[in-house]
C-alpha positions as semicolon CSV with decimal commas, in nm:
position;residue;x (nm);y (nm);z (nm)
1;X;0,520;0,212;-0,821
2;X;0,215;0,300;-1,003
3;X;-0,100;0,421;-0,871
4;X;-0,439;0,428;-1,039
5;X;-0,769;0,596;-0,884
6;X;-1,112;0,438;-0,994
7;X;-1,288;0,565;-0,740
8;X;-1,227;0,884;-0,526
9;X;-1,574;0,930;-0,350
10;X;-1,757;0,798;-0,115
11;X;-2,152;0,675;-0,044
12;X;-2,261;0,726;-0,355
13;X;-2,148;0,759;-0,688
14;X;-2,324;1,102;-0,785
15;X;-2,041;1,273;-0,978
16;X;-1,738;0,968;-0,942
17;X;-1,739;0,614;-0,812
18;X;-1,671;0,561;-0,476
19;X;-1,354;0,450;-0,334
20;X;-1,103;0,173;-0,512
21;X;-0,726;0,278;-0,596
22;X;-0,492;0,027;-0,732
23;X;-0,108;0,027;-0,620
24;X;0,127;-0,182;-0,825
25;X;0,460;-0,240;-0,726
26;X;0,671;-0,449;-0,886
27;X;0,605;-0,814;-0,755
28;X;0,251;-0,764;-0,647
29;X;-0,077;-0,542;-0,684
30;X;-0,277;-0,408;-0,382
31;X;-0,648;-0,283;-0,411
32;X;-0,769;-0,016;-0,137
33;X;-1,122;-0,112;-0,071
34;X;-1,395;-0,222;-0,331
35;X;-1,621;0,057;-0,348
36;X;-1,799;0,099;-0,699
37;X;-1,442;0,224;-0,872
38;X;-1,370;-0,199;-0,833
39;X;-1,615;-0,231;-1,133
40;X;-1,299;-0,119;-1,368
41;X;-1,029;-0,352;-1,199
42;X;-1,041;-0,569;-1,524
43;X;-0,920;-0,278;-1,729
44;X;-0,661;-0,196;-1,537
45;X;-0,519;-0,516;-1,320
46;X;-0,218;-0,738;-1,415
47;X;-0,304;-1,053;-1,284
48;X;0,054;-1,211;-1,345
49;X;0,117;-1,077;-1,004
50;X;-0,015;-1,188;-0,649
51;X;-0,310;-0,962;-0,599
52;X;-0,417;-0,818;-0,214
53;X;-0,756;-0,640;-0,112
54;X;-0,656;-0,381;0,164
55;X;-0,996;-0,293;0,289
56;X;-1,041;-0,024;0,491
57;X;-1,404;-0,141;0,710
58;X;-1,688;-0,258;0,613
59;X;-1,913;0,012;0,490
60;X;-2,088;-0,058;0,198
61;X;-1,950;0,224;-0,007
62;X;-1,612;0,056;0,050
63;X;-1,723;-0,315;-0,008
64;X;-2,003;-0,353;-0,254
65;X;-1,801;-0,419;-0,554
66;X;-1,776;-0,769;-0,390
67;X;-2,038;-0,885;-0,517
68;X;-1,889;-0,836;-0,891
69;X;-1,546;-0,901;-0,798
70;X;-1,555;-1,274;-0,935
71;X;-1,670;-1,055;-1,269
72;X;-1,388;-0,803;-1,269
73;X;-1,112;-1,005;-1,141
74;X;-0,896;-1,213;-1,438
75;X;-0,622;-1,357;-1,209
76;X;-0,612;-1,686;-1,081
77;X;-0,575;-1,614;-0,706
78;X;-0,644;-1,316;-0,443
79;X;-0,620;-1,267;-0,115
80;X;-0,868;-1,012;0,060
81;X;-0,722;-0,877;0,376
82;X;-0,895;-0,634;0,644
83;X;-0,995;-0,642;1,027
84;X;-1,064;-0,919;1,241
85;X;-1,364;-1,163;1,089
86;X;-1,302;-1,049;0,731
87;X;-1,356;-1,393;0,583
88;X;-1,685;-1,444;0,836
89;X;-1,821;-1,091;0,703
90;X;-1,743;-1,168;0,282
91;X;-1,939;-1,479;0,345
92;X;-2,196;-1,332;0,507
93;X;-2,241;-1,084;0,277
94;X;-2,260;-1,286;-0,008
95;X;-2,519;-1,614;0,027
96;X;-2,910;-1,587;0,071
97;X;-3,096;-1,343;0,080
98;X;-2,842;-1,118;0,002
99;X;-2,675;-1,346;-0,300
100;X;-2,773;-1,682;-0,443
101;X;-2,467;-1,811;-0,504
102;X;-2,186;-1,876;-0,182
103;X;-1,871;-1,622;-0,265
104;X;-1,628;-1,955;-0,320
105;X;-1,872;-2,158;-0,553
106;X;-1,874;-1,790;-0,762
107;X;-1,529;-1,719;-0,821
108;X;-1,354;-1,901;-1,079
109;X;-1,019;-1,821;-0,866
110;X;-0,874;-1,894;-0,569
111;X;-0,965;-1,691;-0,276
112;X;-0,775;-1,646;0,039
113;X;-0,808;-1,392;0,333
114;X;-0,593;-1,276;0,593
115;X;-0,724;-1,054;0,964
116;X;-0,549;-0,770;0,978
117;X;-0,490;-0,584;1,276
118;X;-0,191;-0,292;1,425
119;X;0,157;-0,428;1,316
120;X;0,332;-0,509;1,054
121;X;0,309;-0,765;0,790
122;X;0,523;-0,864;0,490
123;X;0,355;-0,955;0,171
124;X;0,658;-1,060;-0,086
125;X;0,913;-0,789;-0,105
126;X;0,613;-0,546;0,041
127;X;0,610;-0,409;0,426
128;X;0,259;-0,303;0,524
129;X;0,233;-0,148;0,842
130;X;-0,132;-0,132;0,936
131;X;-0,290;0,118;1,234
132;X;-0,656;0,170;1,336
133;X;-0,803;0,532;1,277
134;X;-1,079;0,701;1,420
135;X;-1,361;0,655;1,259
136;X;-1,743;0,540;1,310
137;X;-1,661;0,215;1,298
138;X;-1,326;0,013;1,299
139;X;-1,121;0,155;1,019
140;X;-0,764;0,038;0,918
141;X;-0,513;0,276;0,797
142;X;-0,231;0,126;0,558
143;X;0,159;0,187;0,497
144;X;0,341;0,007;0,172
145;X;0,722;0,006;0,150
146;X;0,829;-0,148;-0,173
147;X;1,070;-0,110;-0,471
148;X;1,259;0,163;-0,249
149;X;0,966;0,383;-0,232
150;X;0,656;0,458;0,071
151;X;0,289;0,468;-0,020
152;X;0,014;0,581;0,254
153;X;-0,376;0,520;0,173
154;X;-0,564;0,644;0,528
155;X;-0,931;0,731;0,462
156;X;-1,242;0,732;0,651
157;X;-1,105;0,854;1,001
158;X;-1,132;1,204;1,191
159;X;-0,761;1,338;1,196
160;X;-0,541;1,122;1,427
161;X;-0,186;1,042;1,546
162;X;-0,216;0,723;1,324
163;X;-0,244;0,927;1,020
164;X;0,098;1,094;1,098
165;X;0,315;0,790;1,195
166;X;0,150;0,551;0,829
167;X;0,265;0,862;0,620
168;X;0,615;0,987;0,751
169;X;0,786;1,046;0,451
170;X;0,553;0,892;0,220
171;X;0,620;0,980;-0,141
172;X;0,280;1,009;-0,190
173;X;0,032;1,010;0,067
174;X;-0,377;0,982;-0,028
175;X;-0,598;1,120;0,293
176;X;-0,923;1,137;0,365
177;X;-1,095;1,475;0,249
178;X;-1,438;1,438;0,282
179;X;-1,532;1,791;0,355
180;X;-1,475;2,158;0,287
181;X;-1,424;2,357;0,629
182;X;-1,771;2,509;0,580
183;X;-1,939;2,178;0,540
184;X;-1,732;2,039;0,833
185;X;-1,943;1,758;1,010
186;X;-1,890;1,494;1,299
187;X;-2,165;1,253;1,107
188;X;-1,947;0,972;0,987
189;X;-1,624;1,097;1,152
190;X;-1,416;1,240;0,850
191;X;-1,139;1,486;0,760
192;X;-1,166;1,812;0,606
193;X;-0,898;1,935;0,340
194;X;-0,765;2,164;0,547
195;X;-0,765;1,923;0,828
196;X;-0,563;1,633;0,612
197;X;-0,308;1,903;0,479
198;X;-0,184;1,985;0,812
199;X;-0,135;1,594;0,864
200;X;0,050;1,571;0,560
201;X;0,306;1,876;0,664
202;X;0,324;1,678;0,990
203;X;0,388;1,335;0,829
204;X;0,677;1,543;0,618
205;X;0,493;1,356;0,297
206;X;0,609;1,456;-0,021
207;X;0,276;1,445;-0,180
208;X;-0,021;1,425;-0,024
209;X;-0,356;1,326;-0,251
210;X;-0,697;1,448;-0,182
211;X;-0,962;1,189;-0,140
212;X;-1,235;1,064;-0,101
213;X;-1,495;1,363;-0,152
214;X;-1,838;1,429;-0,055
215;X;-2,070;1,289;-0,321
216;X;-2,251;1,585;-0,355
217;X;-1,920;1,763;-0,460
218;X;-1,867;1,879;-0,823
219;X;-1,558;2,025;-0,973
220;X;-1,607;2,373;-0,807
221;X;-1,595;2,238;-0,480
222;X;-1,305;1,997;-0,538
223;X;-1,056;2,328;-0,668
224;X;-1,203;2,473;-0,320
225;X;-1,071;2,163;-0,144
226;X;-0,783;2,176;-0,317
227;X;-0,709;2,584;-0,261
228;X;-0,769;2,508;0,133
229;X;-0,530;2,196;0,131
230;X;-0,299;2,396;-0,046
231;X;-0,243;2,705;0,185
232;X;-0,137;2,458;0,446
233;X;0,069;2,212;0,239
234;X;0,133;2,279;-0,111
235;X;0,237;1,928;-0,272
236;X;-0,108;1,896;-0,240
237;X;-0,320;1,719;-0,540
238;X;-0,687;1,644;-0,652
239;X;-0,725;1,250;-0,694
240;X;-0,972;1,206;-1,037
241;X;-1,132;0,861;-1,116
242;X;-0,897;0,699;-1,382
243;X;-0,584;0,933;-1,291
244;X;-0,267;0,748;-1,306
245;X;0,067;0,815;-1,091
246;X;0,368;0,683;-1,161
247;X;0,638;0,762;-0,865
């Protein structure tokens, strides 16, 4: 598998785009959300593969990049999957006021989209099992076994028994982080470092990525996140817009 962050933040892009990582396994590629990180997708995607947009919810720092997704996106068919209405929502979203032009008469490509909810689905050679977190609003939580390995992307969501059971022995787990325990808050319904850490020695995850960071959070504060996360789990990392894993 390989794993590319374009965007680690979230709400707005102060000092990084907000969130968009890329998984690619070997028959398919799966995009976490469509915050403003989706802007680099062309640079990055391989569109000889069937392509799937996990979203998380609905917030806009997770879902604006829809509106330049028939920009960024080279392939010649995608599939954007996420919680019950998904397709009602995207067209919503994008026809007057809000866009001129209907999503399908913009995109040069076909577009499917699939409703999402706790289970398990099979995309090609992929398992995805999917969970609801605990966040503001309804927020999915996703598990990818493929090519003999497990990847766990779980992000906006207050700490949680979901969290545990979608990364059990994950090779590499990526977790909400929003906050430093001093700027812990309840607005929003997030994780702190320290929080996510002790999921990911629960979980038993190999590797657990932070993610996900408070906008207003430069690079001291991210090696604080980190040196919190790692007292309590050490396999812990710093996700960095454009970093590349290959596991």
């Amino acid at each position: 598998m390989k794993l590319t962050f374009l965007g680690t933040g979230c709400w707005h892009p102060l000092h990084r785009q907000t969130a968009c990582t890329l998984l690619e396994t070997d028959e398919a590629n799966f995009i976490f959300d469509l915050g403003t990180g989706s802007s680099k997708l062309a640079k990055h995607l391989n569109t000889n593969k069937p392509t799937f947009v996990m979203l998380s919810h609905f917030h806009f720092d997770h879902f604006v990049g829809i509106f330049w997704l028939a920009d960024v996106f080279k392939g010649s068919e995608i599939t954007i999957c996420g919680n019950t209405g998904v397709e009602h929502f995207v067209n919503k979203i994008m026809s007057k006021p809000f866009d001129p032009i209907p999503f399908k008469k913009l995109c040069k490509f076909k577009v499917g989209f699939k409703n999402l909810s706790k289970g398990t689905f099979h995309f090609g050679n992929a398992k995805i099992e999917v969970d609801y977190l605990h966040h503001s609003d309804t927020s999915l939580g996703y598990r990818i076994e493929a090519d003999g390995k497990v990847f766990s992307y779980i992000t906006d969501t207050q700490p949680c028994p979901a969290s545990i059971e979608l990364a059990k022995n994950a090779n590499i787990m990526v977790h909400d982080s929003t906050w430093l325990e001093i700027d812990k808050s309840t607005i929003g319904k997030h994780t702190t470092a320290k929080e996510a850490a002790l999921l990911a020695r629960h979980a038993n995850a190999k590797a657990f990525y932070l993610y996900h960071y408070a906008p207003n959070y430069g690079k001291k504060e991210l090696l604080q996140l980190l040196k919190e996360a790692k007292s309590i789990f050490k396999q812990t990392y710093l996700s960095e817009d454009d970093l590349v894993v290959k596991f």
